[in-house]
MARDOPA-720212 format. One record per atom (N, C-alpha, C): residue in one letter; x, y, z. Coordinates in steps of 0.2 Angstrom, whole numbers, padded with zeros to 4 digits, always signed. Example, Ala and Ser with C-alpha at 12.3 -4.5 7.8 and 13.67 -1.06 7.14 Angstrom:
BEGIN
A+0066-0028+0039;A+0062-0022+0039;A+0066-0016+0039;S+0064-0011+0035;S+0068-0005+0036;S+0064+0000+0039;
END
This chain:
BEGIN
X+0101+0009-0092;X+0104+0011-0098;X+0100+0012-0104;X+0096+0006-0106;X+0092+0008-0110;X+0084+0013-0110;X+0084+0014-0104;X+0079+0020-0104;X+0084+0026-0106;X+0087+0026-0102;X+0093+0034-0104;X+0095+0035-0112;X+0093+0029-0114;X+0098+0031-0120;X+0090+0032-0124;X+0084+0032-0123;X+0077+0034-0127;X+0075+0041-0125;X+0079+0043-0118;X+0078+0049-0113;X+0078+0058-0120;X+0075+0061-0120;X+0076+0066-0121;X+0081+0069-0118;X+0085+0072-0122;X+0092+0076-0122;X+0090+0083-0116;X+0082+0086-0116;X+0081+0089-0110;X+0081+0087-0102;X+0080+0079-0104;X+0078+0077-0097;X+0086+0077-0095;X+0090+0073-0099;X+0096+0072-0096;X+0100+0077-0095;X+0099+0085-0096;X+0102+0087-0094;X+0100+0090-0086;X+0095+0087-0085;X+0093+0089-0077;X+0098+0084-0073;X+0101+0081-0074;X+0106+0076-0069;X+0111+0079-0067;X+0111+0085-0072;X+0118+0091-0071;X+0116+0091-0061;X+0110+0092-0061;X+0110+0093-0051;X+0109+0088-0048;X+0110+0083-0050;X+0110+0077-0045;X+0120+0072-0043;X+0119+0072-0039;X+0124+0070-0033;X+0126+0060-0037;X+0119+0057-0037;X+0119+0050-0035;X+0112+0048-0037;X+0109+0042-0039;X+0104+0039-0042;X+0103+0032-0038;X+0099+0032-0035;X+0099+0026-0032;X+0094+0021-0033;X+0092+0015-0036;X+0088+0011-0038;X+0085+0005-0032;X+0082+0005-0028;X+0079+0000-0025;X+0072-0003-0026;X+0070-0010-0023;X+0065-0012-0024;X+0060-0012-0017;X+0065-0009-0014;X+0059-0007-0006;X+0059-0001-0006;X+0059+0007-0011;X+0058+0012-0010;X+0053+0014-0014;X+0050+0017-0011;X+0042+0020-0012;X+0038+0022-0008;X+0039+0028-0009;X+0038+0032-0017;X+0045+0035-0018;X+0045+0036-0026;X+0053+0037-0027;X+0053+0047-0024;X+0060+0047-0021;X+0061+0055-0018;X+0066+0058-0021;X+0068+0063-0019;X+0074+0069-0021;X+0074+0068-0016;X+0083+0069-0012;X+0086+0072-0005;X+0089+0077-0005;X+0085+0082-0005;X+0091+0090-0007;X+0097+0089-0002;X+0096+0087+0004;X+0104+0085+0009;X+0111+0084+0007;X+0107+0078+0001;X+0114+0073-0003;X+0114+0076-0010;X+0108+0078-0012;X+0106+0078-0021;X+0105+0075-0023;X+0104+0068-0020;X+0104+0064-0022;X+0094+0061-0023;X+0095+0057-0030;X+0087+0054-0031;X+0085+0045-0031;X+0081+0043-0027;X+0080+0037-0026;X+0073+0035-0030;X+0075+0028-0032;X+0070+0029-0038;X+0067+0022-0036;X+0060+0021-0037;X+0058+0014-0035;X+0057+0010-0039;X+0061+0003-0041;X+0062-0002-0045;X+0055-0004-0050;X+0050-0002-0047;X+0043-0006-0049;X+0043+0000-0057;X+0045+0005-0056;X+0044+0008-0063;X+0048+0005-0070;X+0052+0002-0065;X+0060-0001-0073;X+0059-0008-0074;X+0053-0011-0074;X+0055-0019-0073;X+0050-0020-0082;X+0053-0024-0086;X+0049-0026-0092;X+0046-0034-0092;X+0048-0039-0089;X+0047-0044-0087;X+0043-0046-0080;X+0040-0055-0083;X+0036-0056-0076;X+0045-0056-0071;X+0049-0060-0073;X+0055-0064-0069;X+0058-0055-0065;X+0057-0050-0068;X+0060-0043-0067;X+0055-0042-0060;X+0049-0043-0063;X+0042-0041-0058;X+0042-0043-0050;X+0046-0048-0051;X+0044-0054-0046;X+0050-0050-0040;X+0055-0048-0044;X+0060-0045-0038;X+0057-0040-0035;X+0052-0034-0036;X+0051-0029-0034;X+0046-0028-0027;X+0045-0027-0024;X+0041-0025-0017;X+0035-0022-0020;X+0029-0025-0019;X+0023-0023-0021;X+0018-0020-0013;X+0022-0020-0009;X+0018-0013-0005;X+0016-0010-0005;X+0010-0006-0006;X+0010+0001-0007;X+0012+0004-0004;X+0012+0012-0006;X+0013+0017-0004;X+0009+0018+0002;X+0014+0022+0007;X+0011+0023+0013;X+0005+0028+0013;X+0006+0033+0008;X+0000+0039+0007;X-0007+0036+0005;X-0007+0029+0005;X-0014+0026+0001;X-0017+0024+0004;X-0018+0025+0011;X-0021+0025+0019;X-0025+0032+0021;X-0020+0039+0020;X-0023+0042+0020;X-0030+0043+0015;X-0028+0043+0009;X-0037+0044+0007;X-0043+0041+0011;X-0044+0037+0014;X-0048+0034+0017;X-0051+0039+0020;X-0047+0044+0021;X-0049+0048+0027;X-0055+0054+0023;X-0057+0055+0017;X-0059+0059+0013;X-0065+0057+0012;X-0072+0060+0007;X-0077+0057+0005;X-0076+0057-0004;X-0072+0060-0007;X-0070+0058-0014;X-0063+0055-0016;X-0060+0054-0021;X-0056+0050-0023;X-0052+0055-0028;X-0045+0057-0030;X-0043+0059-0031;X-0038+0055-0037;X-0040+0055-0045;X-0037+0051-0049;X-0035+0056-0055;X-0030+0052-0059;X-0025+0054-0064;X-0024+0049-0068;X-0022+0050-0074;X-0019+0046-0079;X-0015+0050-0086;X-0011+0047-0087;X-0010+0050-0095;X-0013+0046-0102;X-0012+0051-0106;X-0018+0048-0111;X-0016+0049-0119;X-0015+0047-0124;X-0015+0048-0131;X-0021+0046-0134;X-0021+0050-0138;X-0029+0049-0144;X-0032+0043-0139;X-0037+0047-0136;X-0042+0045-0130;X-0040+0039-0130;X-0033+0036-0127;X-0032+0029-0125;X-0027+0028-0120;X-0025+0027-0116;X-0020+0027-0111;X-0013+0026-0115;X-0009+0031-0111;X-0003+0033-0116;X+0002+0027-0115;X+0004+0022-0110;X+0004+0018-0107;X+0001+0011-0107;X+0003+0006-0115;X+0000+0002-0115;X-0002-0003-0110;X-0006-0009-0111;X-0008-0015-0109;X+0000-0019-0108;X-0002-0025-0101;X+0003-0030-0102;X+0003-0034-0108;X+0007-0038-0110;X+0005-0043-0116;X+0002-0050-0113;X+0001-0054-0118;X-0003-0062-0115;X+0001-0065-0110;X+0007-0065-0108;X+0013-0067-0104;X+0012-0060-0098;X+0012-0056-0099;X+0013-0053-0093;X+0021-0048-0091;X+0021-0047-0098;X+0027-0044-0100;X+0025-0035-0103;X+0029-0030-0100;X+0029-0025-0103;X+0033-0022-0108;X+0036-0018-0111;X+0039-0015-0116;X+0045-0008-0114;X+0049-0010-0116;X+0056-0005-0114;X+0052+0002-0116;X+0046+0002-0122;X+0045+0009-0124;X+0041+0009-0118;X+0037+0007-0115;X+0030+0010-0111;X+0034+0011-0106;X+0041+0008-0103;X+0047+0007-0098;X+0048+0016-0096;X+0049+0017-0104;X+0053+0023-0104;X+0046+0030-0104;X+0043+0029-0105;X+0037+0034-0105;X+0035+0034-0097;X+0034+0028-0093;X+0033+0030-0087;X+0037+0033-0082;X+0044+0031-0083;X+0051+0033-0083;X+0053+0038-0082;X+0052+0043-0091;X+0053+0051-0090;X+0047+0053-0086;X+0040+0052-0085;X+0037+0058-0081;X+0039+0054-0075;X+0042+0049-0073;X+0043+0050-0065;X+0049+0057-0064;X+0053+0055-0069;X+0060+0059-0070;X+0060+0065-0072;X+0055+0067-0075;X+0055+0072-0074;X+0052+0078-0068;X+0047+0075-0066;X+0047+0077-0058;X+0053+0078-0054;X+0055+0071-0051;X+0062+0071-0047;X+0067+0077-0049;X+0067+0077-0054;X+0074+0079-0055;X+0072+0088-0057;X+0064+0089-0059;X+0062+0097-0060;X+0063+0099-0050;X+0063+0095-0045;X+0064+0094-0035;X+0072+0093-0037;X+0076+0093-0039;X+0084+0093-0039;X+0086+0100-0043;X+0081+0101-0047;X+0083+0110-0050;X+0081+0114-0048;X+0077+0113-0042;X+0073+0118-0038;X+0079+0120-0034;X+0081+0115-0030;X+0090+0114-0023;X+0096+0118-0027;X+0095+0115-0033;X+0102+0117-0036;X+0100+0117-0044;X+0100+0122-0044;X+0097+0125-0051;X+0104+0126-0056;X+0105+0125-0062;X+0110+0128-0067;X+0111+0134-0067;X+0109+0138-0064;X+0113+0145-0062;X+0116+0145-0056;X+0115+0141-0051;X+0119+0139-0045;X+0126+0136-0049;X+0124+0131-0051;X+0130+0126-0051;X+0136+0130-0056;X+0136+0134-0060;X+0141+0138-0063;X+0144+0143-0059;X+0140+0146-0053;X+0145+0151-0048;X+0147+0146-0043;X+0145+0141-0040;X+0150+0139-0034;X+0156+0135-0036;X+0158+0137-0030;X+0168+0133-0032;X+0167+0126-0028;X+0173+0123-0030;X+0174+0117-0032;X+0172+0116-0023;X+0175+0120-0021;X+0174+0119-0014;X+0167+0120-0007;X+0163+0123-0012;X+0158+0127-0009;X+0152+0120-0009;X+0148+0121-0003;X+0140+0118-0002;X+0136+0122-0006;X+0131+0120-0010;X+0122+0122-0013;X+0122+0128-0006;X+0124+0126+0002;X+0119+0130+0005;X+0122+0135+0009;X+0128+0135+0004;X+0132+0142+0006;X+0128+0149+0001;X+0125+0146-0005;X+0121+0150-0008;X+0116+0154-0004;X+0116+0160-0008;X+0107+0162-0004;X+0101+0162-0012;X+0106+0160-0016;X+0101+0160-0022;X+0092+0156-0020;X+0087+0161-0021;X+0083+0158-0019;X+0080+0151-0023;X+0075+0145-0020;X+0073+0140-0022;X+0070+0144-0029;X+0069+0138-0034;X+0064+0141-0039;X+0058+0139-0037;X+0055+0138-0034;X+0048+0136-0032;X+0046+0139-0025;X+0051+0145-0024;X+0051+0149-0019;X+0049+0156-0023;X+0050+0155-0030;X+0051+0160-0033;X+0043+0161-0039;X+0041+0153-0040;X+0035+0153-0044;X+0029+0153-0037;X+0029+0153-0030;X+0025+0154-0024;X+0026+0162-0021;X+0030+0166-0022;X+0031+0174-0021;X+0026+0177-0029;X+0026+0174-0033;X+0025+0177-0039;X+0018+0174-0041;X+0017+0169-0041;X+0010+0165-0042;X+0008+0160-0037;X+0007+0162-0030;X+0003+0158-0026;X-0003+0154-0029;X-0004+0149-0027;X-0008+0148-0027;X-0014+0150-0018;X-0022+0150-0024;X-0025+0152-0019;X-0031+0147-0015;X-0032+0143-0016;X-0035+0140-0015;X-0034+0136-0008;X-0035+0139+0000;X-0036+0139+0004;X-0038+0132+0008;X-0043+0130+0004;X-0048+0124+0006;X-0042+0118+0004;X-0039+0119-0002;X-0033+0114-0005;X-0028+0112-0002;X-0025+0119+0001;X-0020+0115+0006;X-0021+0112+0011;X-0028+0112+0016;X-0030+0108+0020;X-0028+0103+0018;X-0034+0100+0013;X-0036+0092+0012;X-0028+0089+0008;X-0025+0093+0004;X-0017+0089+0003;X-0015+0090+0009;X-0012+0090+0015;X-0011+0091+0021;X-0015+0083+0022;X-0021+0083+0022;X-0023+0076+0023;X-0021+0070+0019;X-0021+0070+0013;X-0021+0067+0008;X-0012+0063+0009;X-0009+0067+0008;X+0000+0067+0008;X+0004+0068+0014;X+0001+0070+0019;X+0006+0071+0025;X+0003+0068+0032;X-0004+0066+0031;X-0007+0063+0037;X-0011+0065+0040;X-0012+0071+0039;X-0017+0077+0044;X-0023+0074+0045;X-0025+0076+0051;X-0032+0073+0053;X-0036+0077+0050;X-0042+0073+0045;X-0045+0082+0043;X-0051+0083+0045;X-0053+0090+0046;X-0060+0092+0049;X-0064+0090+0048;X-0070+0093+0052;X-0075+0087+0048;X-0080+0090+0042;X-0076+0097+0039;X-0079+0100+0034;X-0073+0097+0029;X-0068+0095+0029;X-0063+0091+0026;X-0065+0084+0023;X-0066+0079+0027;X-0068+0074+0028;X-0076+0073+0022;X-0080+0078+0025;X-0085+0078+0020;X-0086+0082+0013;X-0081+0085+0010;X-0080+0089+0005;X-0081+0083-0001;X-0084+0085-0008;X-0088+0078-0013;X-0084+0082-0019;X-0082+0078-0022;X-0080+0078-0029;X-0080+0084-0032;X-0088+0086-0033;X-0088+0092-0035;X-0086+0099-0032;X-0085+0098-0025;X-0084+0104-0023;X-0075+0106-0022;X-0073+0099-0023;X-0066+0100-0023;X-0062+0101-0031;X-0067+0099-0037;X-0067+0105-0042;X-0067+0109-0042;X-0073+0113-0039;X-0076+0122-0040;X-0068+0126-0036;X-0067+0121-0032;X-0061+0125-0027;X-0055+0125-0031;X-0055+0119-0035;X-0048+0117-0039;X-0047+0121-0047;X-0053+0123-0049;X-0053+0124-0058;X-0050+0131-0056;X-0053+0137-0053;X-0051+0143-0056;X-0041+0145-0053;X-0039+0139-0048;X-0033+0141-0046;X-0028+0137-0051;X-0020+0138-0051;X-0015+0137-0053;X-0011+0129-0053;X-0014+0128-0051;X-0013+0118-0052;X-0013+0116-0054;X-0011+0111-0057;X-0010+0105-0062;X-0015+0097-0059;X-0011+0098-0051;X-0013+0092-0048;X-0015+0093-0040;X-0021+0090-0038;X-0019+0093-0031;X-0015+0092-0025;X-0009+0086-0029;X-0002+0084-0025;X+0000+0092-0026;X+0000+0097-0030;X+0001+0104-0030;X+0002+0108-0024;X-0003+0106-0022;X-0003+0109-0013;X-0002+0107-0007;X+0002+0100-0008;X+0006+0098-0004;X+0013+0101+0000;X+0015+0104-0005;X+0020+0110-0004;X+0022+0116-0010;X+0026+0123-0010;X+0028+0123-0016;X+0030+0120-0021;X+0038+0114-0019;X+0041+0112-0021;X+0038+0106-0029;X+0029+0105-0024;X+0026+0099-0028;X+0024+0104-0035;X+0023+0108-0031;X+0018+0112-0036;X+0025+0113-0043;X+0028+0116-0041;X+0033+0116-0047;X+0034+0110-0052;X+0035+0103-0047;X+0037+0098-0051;X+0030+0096-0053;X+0023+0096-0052;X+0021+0093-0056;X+0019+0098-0062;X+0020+0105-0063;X+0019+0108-0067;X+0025+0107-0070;X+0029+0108-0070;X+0037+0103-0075;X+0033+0098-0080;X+0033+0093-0074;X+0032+0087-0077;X+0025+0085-0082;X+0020+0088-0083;X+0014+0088-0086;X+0016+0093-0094;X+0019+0098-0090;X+0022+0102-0098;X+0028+0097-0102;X+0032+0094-0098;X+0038+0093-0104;X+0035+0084-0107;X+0031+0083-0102;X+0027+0074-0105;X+0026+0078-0112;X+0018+0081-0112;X+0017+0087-0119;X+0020+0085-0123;X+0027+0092-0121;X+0031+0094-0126;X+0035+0088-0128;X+0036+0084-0125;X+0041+0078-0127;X+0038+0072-0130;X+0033+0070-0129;X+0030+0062-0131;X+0022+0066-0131;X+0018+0071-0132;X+0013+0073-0135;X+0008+0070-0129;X+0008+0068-0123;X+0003+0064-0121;X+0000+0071-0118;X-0007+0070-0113;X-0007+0073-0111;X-0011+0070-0104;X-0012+0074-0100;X-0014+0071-0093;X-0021+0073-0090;X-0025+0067-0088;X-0031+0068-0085;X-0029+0068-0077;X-0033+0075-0076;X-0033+0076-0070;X-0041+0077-0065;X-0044+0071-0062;X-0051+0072-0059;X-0050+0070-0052;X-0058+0072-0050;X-0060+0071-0044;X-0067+0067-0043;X-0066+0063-0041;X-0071+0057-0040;X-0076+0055-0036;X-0083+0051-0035;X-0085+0050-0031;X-0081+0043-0025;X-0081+0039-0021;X-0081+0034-0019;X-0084+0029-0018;X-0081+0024-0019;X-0087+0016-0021;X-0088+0014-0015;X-0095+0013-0013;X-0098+0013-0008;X-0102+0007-0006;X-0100+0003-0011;X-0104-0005-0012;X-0096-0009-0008;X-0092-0006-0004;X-0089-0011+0001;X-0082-0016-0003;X-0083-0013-0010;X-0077-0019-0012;X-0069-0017-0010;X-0067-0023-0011;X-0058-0021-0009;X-0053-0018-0013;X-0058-0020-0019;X-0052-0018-0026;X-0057-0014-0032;X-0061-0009-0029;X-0065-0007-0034;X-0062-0006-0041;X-0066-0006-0049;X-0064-0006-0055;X-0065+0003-0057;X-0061+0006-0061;X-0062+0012-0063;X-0068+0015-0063;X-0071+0009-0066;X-0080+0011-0068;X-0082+0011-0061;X-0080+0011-0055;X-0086+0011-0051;X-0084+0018-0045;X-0080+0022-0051;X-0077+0028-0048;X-0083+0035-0051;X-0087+0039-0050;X-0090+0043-0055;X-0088+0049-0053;X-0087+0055-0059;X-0082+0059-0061;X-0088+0067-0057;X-0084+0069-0052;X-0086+0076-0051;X-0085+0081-0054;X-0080+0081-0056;X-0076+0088-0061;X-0069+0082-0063;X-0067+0086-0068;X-0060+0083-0071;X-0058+0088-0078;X-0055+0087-0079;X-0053+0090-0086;X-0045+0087-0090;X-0044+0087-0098;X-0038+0084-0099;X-0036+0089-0102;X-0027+0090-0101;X-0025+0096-0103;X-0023+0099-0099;X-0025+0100-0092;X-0025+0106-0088;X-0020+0111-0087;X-0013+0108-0092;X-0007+0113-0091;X-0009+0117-0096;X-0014+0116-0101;X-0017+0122-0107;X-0021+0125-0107;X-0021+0127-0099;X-0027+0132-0097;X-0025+0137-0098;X-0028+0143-0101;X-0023+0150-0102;X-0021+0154-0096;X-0026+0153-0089;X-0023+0156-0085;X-0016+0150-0081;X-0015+0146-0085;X-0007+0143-0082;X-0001+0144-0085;X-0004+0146-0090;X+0003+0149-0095;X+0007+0153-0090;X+0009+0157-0087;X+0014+0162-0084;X+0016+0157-0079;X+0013+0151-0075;X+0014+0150-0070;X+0021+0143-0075;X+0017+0141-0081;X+0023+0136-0082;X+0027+0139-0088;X+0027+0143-0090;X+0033+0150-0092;X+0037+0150-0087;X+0037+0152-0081;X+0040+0153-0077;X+0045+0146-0074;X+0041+0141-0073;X+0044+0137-0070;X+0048+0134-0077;X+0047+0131-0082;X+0049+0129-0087;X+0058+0134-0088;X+0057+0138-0088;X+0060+0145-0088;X+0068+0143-0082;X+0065+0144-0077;X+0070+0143-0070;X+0073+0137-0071;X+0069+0130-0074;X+0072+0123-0074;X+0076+0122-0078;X+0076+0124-0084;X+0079+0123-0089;X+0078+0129-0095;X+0086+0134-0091;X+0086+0141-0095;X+0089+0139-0101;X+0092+0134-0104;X+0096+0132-0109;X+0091+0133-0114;X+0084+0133-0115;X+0080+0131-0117;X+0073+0136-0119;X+0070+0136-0125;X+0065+0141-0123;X+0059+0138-0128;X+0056+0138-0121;X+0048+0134-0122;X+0043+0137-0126;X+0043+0146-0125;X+0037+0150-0127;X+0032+0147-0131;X+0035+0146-0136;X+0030+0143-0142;X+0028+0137-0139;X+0030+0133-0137;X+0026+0126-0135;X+0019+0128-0131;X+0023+0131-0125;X+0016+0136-0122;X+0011+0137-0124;X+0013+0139-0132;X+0007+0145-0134;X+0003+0139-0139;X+0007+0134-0140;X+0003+0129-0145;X+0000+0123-0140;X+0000+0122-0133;X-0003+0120-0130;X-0011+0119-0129;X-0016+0112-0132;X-0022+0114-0133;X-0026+0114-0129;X-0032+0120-0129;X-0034+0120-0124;X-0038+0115-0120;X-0039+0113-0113;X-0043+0106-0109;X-0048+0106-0110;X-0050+0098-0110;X-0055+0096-0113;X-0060+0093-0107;X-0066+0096-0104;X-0069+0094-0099;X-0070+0088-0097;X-0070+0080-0092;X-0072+0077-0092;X-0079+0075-0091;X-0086+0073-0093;X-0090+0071-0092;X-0091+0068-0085;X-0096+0075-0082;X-0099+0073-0075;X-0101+0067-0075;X-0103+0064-0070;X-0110+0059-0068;X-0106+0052-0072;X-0101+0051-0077;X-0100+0046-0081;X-0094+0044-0074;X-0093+0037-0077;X-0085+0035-0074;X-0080+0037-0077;X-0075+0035-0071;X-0069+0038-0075;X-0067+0035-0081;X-0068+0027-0082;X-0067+0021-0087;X-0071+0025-0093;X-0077+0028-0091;X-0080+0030-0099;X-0078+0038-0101;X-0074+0040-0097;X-0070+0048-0099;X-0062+0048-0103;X-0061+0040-0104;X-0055+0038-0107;X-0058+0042-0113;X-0062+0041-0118;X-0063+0042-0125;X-0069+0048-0124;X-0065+0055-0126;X-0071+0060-0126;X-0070+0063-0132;X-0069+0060-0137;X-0069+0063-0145;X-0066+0069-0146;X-0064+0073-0152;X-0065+0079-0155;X-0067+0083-0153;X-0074+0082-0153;X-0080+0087-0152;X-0080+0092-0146;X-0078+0088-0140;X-0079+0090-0133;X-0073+0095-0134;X-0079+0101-0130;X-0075+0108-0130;X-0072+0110-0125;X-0072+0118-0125;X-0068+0118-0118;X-0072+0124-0112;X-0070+0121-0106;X-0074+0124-0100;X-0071+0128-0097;X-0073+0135-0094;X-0071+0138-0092;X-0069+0138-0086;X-0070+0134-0082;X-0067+0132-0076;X-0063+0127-0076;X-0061+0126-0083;X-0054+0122-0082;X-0047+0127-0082;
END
């Protein structure tokens, strides 16, 4: 209750397409079930307390096996005036209803941009009381941002295929470095390369990196990593070093059409144009450095053409 009530008025009205919200502390990663409508959300995002912390399942994700299978590291973060947008815990080990609610809407706004894809607001106005989502033939919206702006990038849906669904990868997969999974990723339509896991991702992570922006100003780094080869169990950021990355990358100007479009389909109530147009352009991250020292890249750093 008390994230909902700090929630932007746009997110809330994405709940118009869900069924049911289900909160557990054994589920993860949290999902949308287009089946039910319904959205599962995993408790480890809503806890502010050590005593909240202690109830929640600290298993990882099962997807976090897969990377092993790669020879780079695929990392993200959100970020305000070059700091993580997403404070520190305090001396106790306690976090904050605001930081609560800020990791909160970009989960939700994901899930719930995967609930307006099923059942979009111009759906829910023409079916009757009586009718199923699948008596429509309205098409998905992210059947409709993949007829219109595929993406092209070939080599990317392999490796997401390994990354997120388990695939065995090649052995031109397996050996693919940082930089080249840049060069493949700058000039296509992606936000993230969970993008290429399906259409449906590609949509929500384009959602959810525009309305974080427009709604809490943060914005999001998106890199591709070397991996720490010095054997440890729990490597530190700094021992990750940056092949390509960039911050910003929904202010790429070749993305504008593609999150017009999708922005557009989620939420027609609404008109983004100008946020679009005031989005600033990404800011490259420093090759060869680590990711820990790519937190802070000043003013000054321009913008690259391959982002």
């Amino acid at each position: 209750r008390e994230v909902l009530e700090r929630l932007p008025t746009d997110l809330l009205l994405l709940f118009r397409s869900v069924t049911v919200v289900v909160i557990g502390d054994d589920i993860r990663p949290s999902y949308y079930l287009p089946a039910s409508a319904a959205m599962f959300i995993d408790a480890y995002s809503l806890w502010v307390n050590v005593e909240e912390a202690a109830t929640v399942s600290l298993e990882p994700d099962y997807r976090a096996e897969f990377a092993r299978r790669v020879d780079f590291a695929a990392r993200w973060r959100y970020v305000k005036d070059d700091d993580y947008a997403i404070g520190e815990l305090d001396e106790n080990g306690n976090s904050s209803i605001e930081d609560v609610t800020l990791d909160m809407a970009s989960l939700l706004f994901h899930e719930l941009a995967h609930a307006a894809d099923y059942l979009p607001p111009q759906l829910i106005t023409e079916l009757g009381s009586s009718q199923s989502p699948y008596s429509s033939e309205l098409e998905l919206r992210s059947e409709i941002l993949l007829r219109r702006y595929p993406l092209e990038a070939a080599e990317l849906h392999g490796v997401a295929g390994v990354l997120f669904h388990g695939a065995e990868p090649t052995a031109r997969e397996a050996r693919y470095t940082a930089s080249q999974i840049g060069e493949f990723f700058a000039p296509d339509g992606a936000v993230d390369l969970y993008s290429y896991s399906t259409q449906r991702e590609d949509l929500a992570m384009l959602f959810e990196e525009a309305m974080m922006k427009i709604h809490y100003g943060v914005q999001r780094d998106v890199g591709f990593t070397s991996v720490p080869r010095d054997g440890k169990d729990d490597p530190l950021c700094s021992d990750y070093r940056v092949g390509w990355g960039v911050r910003g990358r929904i202010g790429a100007p070749h993305l504008a059409e593609r999150t017009g479009l999708v922005l557009h389909e989620i939420l027609p109530d609404r008109d983004y144009r100008t946020d679009i147009a005031d989005f600033p352009v990404p800011v490259p991250l420093r090759t060869g450095d680590s990711w820990c020292d790519n937190l802070v890249l000043g003013a000054g750093a321009g913008f690259s053409p391959l982002a």
